[in-house]
N, C-alpha and C positions, 0 to 999 in steps of 0.2 A: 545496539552498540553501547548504550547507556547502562545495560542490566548488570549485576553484578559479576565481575568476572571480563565482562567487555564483550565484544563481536567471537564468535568463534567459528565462525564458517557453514555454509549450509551443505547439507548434506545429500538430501532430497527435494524434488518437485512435484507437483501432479495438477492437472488443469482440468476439470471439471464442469461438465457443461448441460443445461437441461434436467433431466428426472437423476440425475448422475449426483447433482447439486445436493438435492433433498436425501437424497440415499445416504449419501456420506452427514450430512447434515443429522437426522434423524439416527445416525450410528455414532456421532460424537455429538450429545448434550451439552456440552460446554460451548461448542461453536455459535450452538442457534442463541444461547444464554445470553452470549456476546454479540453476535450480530444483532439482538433486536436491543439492547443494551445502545450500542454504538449508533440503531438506528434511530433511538430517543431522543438522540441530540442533534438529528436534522430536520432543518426549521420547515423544509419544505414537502417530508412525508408524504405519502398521501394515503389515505383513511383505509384499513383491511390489514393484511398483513401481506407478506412479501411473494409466498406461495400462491397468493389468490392475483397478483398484480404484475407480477416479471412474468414474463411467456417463455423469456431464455436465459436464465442465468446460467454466471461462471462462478466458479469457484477457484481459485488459487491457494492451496495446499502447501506450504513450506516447511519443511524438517531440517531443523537445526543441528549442526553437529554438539550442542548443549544438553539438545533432549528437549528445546523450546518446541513447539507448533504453532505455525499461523497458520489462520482461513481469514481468505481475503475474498470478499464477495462485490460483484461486478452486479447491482439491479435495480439496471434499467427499465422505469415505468412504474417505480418505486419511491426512489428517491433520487436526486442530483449531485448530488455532493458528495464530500468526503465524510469519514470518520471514523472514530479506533475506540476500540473497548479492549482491557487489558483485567486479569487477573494480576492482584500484586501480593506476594507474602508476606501474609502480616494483618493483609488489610480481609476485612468480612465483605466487605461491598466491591463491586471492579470501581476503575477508574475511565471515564472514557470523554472524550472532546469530539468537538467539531471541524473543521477545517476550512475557515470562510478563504472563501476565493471572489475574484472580484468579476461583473459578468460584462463587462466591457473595458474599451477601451481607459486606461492604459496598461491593465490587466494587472494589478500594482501585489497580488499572489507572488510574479517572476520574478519581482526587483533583488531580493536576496539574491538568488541565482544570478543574476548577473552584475550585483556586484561586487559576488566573489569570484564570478570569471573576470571581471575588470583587475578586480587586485592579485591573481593569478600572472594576469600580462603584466601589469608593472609589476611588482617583487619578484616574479620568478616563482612563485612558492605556490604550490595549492594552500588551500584554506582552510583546507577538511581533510581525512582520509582520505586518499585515494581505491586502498582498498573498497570502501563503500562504493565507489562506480563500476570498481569490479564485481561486486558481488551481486546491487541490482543489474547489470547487463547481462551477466552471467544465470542470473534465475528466469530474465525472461526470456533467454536462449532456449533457455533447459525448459520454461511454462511452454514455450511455442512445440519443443520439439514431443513433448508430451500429448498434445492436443490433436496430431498429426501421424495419421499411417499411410503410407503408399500414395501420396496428394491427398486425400482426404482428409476432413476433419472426423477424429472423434466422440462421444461425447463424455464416455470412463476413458481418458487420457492415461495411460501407462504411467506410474511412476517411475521418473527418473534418479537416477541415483546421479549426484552433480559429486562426487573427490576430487573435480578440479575448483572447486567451490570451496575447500578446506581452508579458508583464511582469516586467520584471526586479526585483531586488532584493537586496539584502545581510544576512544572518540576524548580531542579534546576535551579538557577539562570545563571550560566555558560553553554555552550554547550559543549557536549562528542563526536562533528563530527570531523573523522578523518582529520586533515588538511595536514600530512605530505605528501611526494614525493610516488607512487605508486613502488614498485620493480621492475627489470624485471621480464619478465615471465623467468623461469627454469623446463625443460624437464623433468630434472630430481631430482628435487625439494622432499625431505623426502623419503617420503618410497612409497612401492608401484608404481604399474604400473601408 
């Protein structure tokens, strides 16, 4: 939503699962470039490469109505966490981060989120686009219903063609990412076991 130009709707889906993974992987070069890119920068790795260590991966496929592509990879028994590698024009090297999240109690990753659901209730106003809820709801509608024939799972997930997905939009000017100090973790942190 940040890219030049702004949000412009997606177009397409396709959900990917198993030897499905590596097929499409192995058929777009750029994706694997960027997935071990993006995996460089998870602290918690683990030694070999991704093919020899996931038993099941997914893949999530999204076509943008710009002509963008992402592949988003789910690999489990690989690594834990988050993280994103991006080509940018202009630039010779990609660009990519980590996404620390917190592994306990008071899980202080949500606090954005719900403090802009809080200031949603008092002002009245979302915070952010709205459209952006529609568009991740709506992908993973359209990821689910790819992945799925007749009750089954697949594992080459039909791509879906999403035109109710057509929705552009412009992300505030300012960013809403958490920048402050993470808390510690606490055992015994609110309610509940």
């Amino acid at each position: 939503e940040r890219r030049e130009g702004g949000e412009t709707g997606i177009s397409a889906v396709q959900c990917l699962e198993g030897d499905s993974v590596w097929k499409w992987t192995d058929a777009n070069p750029w994706a694997e470039r960027l997935m071990l890119e993006a995996i460089s920068r998870t602290p918690e790795r683990k030694a070999g490469s991704p093919r020899e260590n996931v038993s099941n991966p997914y893949l999530f496929v999204i076509e943008y109505t710009s002509g963008l592509m992402t592949a988003s990879y789910l690999l489990n028994g690989h690594v834990q966490s988050a993280a994103f590698a991006a080509d940018i024009r202009g630039k010779s090297e990609p660009v990519s981060t980590h996404f620390a999240h917190q592994n306990g109690r008071p899980y202080a990753h949500f606090s954005g989120l719900v403090y802009h659901v809080e200031q949603m209730m008092l002002t009245g106003k979302e915070q952010f686009p709205i459209e952006r809820v529609l568009l991740t709801t709506g992908a993973q509608a359209a990821l689910f219903e790819s992945s799925y024939e007749n009750g089954r799972t697949i594992q080459e997930g039909k791509r879906v063609v999403t035109s109710n997905l057509d929705i552009a939009y412009r992300a505030q000017k300012e960013s809403l990412f958490n920048r402050g100090p993470m808390p510690p973790t606490e055992k015994d942190f609110g309610i509940g076991p």
